[in-house]
C-alpha positions, 0 to 999 in steps of 0.5 A, spaced: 754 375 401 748 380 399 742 380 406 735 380 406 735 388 407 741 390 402 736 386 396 731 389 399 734 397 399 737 396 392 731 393 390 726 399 392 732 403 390 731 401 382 724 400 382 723 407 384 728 408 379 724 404 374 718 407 375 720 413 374 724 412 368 717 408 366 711 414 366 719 419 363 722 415 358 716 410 357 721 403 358 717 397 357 714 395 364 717 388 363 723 391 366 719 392 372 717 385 372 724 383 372 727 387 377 720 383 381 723 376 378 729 378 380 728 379 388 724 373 388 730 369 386 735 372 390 729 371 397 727 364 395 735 362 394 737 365 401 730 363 405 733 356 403 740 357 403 742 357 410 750 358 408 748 365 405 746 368 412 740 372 409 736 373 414 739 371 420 747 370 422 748 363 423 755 358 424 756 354 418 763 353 419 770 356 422 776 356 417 780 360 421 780 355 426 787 353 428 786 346 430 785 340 426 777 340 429 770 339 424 764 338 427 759 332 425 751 334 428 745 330 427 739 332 426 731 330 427 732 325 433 734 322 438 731 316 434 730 310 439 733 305 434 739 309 430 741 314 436 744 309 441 748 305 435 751 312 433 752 314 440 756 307 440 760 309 434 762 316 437 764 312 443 768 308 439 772 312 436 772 317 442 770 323 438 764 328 440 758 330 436 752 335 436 744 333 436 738 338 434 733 335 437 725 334 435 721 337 441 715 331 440 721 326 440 724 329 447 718 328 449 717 320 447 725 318 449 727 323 454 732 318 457 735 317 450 736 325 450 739 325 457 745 319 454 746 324 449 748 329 454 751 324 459 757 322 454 759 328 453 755 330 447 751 337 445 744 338 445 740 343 440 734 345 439 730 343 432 723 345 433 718 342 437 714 339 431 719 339 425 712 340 421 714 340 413 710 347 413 715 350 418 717 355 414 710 359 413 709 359 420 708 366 423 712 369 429 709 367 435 708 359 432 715 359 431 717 362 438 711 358 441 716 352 438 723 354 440 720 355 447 717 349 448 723 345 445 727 348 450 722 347 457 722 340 455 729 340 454 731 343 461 724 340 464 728 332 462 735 336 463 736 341 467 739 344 461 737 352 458 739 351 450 742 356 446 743 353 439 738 352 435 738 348 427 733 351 423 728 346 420 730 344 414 734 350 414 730 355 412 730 362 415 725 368 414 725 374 417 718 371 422 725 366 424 729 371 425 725 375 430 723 369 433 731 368 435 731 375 437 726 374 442 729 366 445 736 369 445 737 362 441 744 361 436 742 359 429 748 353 427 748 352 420 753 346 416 758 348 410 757 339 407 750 338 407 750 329 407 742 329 403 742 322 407 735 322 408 735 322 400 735 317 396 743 317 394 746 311 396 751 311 402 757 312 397 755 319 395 752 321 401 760 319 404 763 322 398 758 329 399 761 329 406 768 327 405 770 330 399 775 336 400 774 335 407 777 340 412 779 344 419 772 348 421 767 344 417 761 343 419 758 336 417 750 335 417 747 327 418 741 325 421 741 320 427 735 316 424 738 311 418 742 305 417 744 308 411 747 313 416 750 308 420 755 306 415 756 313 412 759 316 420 764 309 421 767 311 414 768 318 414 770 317 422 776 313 419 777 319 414 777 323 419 782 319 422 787 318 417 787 326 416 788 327 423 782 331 424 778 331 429 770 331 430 768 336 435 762 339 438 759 346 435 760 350 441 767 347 441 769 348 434 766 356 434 768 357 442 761 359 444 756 357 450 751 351 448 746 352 455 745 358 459 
């Protein structure tokens, strides 16, 4: 898959030779614009495509792996309504998960986070404020973020985390030097649910369930009934296929804390 400093040297590489062939040879200057419209695609499309690893070298699944594993996380809490009935379903049919946790939701349910943690789960960071404009920030408000997530989390825990799941998976390069500075592991997901859509409960399971397999990295949110049903029934599925849910570190063998 094409990174964001492969497009830009072919693109710089074309556009010189665009220009040259435009004062020589006298071709249309939409041929320069194209090549602009071109790049602009390419980038939008990997900013928002975390599976493309553009910028940044995240874990959007293992298909190597050779146990029957996938991992199911969840994203955006904890959340005191929803996190502790998913947490009863992930006991009841004894599997683990992965959370990327909110800072600003840390902070108001600290004790929700420590049972996440107490049963056996793994904790990411997901920014401290999920802001809608997250994207647009400059390097020191996305580090400014990261590093007050993970001080919240070791302050409540005693844990340093290492995983990060980028907000609304978006990465640039602002992101990625911002990971190079916390020493953060960006976790991406191979089956995006949509749950916080407006699709109804049956196609988010189909979204998830269809062709599932080994090394597959699901991607809920622990903050609605909808998702609620979704988890017990993909459970069941996973079941009957004999895979089994675990935590990102375990599924790609890496260190969640430091």
């Amino acid at each position: 898959m094409l990174n964001f400093k492969t497009v830009n040297s072919l693109a710089f590489t074309l556009l010189v030779g665009l220009i040259v062939a435009y004062f020589l040879l006298g071709i249309s200057f939409w041929w320069l614009l194209l090549l602009g419209i071109i790049w602009f695609c390419f980038t939008a499309l990997g900013s928002g495509l975390i599976g493309w690893n553009y910028h940044i070298k995240a874990f959007n699944c293992h298909p190597t792996i050779s146990k029957n594993h996938v991992a199911i996380t969840f994203d955006d809490g904890p959340n005191p309504v929803f996190t502790p009935q998913v947490l009863k379903l992930l006991e009841k049919y004894q599997v683990k998960a992965t959370f990327f946790c909110v800072g600003l939701h840390i902070e108001t349910y600290p004790e929700l986070l420590r049972n996440i943690i107490n049963q056996g789960h793994t904790v990411g960071n997901h920014t401290y404020s999920h802001h809608h404009m997250f994207g647009f920030f400059n390097t020191k408000q996305v580090v400014e973020e990261l590093e007050l997530t993970n001080r919240l989390v070791q302050d409540k825990t005693g844990l340093q985390l290492k995983l990060y799941r980028p907000a609304f998976g978006v990465t640039n390069p602002r992101i990625k030097k911002a990971l190079k500075k916390t020493q953060l592991q960006a976790i991406g997901w191979n089956k995006r649910s949509l749950d916080t859509t407006g699709l109804s409960k049956e196609t988010i399971l189909k979204r998830v369930s269809k062709n599932i397999k080994k090394g597959d990295v699901i991607l809920l949110h622990d903050s609605s009934e909808k998702t609620l049903w979704v988890l017990e029934q993909l459970l069941l599925i996973l079941q009957k296929q004999n895979l089994h849910a675990v935590t990102v570190d375990r599924l790609f063998n890496i260190e969640p804390y430091a």
